[in-house]
C-alpha positions as CSV (number, residue, x, y, z in Angstrom):
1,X,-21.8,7.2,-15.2
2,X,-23.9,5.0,-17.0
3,X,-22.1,1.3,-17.7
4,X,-22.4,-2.0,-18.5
5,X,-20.7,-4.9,-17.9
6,X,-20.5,-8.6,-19.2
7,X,-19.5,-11.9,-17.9
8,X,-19.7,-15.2,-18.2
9,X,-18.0,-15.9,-21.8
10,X,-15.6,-18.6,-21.9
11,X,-14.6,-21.8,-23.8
12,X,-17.2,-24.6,-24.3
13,X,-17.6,-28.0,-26.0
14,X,-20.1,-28.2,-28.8
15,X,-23.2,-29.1,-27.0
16,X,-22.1,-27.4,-24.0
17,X,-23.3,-24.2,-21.7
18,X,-22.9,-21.0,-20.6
19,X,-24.7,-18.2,-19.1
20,X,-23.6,-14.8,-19.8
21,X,-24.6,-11.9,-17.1
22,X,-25.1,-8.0,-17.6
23,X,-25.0,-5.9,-14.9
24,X,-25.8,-2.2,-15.4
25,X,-25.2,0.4,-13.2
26,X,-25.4,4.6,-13.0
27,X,-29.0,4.1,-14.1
28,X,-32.4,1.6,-13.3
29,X,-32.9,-0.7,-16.0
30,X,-36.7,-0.7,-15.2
31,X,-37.5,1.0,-17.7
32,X,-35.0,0.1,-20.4
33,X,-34.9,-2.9,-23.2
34,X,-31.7,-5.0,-22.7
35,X,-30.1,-6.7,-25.5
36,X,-27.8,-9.3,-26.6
37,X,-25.9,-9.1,-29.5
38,X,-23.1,-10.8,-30.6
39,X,-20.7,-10.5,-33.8
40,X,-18.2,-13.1,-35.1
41,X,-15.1,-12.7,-37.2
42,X,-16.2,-11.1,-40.7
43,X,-19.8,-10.7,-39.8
44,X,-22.4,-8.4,-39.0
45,X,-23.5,-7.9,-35.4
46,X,-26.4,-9.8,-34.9
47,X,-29.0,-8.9,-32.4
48,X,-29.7,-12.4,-30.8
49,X,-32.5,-11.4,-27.6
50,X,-33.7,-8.7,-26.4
51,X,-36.1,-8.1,-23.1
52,X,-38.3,-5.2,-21.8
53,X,-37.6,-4.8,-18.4
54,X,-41.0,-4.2,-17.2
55,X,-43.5,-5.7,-19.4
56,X,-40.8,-9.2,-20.1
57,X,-41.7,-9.0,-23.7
58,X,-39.0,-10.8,-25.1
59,X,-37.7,-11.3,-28.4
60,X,-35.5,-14.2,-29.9
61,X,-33.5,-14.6,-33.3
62,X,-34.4,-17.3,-35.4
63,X,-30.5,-18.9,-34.7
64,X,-31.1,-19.0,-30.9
65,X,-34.8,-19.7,-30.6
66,X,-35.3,-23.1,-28.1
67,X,-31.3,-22.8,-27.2
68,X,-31.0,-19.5,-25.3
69,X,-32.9,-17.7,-22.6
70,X,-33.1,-13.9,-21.7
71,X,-34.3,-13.0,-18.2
72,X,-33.5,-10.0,-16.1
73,X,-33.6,-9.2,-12.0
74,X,-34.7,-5.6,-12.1
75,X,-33.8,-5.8,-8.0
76,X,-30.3,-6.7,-8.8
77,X,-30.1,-4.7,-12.0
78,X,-28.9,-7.9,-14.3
79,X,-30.0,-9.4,-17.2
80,X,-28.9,-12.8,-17.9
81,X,-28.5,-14.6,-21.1
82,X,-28.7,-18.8,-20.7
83,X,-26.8,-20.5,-23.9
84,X,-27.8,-24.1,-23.9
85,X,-26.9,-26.5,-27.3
86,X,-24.3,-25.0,-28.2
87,X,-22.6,-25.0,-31.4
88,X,-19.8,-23.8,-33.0
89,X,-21.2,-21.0,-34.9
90,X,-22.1,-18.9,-31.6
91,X,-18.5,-18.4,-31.4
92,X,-18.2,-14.6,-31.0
93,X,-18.0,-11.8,-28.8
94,X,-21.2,-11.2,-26.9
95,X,-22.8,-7.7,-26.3
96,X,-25.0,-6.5,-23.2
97,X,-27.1,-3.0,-24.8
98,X,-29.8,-0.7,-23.2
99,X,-32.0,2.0,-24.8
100,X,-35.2,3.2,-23.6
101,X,-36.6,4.1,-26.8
102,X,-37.2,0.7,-28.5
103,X,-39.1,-2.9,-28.5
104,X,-37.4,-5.9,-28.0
105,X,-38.6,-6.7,-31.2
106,X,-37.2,-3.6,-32.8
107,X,-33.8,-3.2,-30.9
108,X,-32.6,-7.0,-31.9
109,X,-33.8,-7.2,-34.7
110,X,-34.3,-3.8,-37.2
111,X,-29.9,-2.6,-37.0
112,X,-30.8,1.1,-37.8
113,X,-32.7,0.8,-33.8
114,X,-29.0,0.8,-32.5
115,X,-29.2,0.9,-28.7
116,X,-27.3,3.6,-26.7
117,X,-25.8,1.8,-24.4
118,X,-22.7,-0.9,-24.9
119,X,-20.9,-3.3,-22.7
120,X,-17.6,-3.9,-23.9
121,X,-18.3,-7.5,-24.8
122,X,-17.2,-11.3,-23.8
123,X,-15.8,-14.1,-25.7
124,X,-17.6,-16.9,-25.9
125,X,-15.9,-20.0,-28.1
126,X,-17.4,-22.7,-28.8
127,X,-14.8,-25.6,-29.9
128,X,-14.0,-28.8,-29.1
């Protein structure tokens, strides 16, 4: 059975970090794009990076560009998501995603390329 599974959300200080982990399993992320999205209280799900497991294309929302970093370890099947800076308005729940079908560019960022494949999320709250 095909699953994913986050970790890593928590409570942090404004200016704080976290690093939020994925790990997959029933299928090989090599040849998938992995996403995170995230969605706050009375907002739209926001695809915030996304990664091609094989080529490492990578693609990053204007709102997390220079904070966050996406990396993956296709040996371990994880994908990691590194939230540095941060601020109170990343306060949501964060979403691991796989499809094979799609860019990076195109799973984060264009919502009718709506991945397959959901984790079932992770708080992360950023207060102080």
């Amino acid at each position: 059975q095909l699953q994913l599974v986050e970790s890593g959300g928590g409570l942090v200080q404004p200016g704080g970090s976290l690093r939020l982990s994925c790990a997959a399993s029933g299928f090989n992320l090599d040849y998938y794009t992995i996403g995170w999205f995230r969605q706050a209280p009375g907002k739209e799900r926001e695809g915030i990076s996304c990664i091609s497991s094989l080529e490492r294309s990578t693609y990053y929302a204007d709102s997390v560009k220079g904070r966050f970093t996406i990396s993956g370890d296709n040996a371990k099947n994880m994908v990691y998501l590194q939230m540095n800076s941060l601020k109170p308005e990343d306060t949501a729940v964060y979403y691991c995603a796989a499809d094979r079908r799609y860019t990076p560019q195109a799973m984060c960022a264009i919502p009718k390329y709506s991945p397959d494949y959901w984790g079932q999320g992770t708080q992360v709250t950023v207060s102080s």
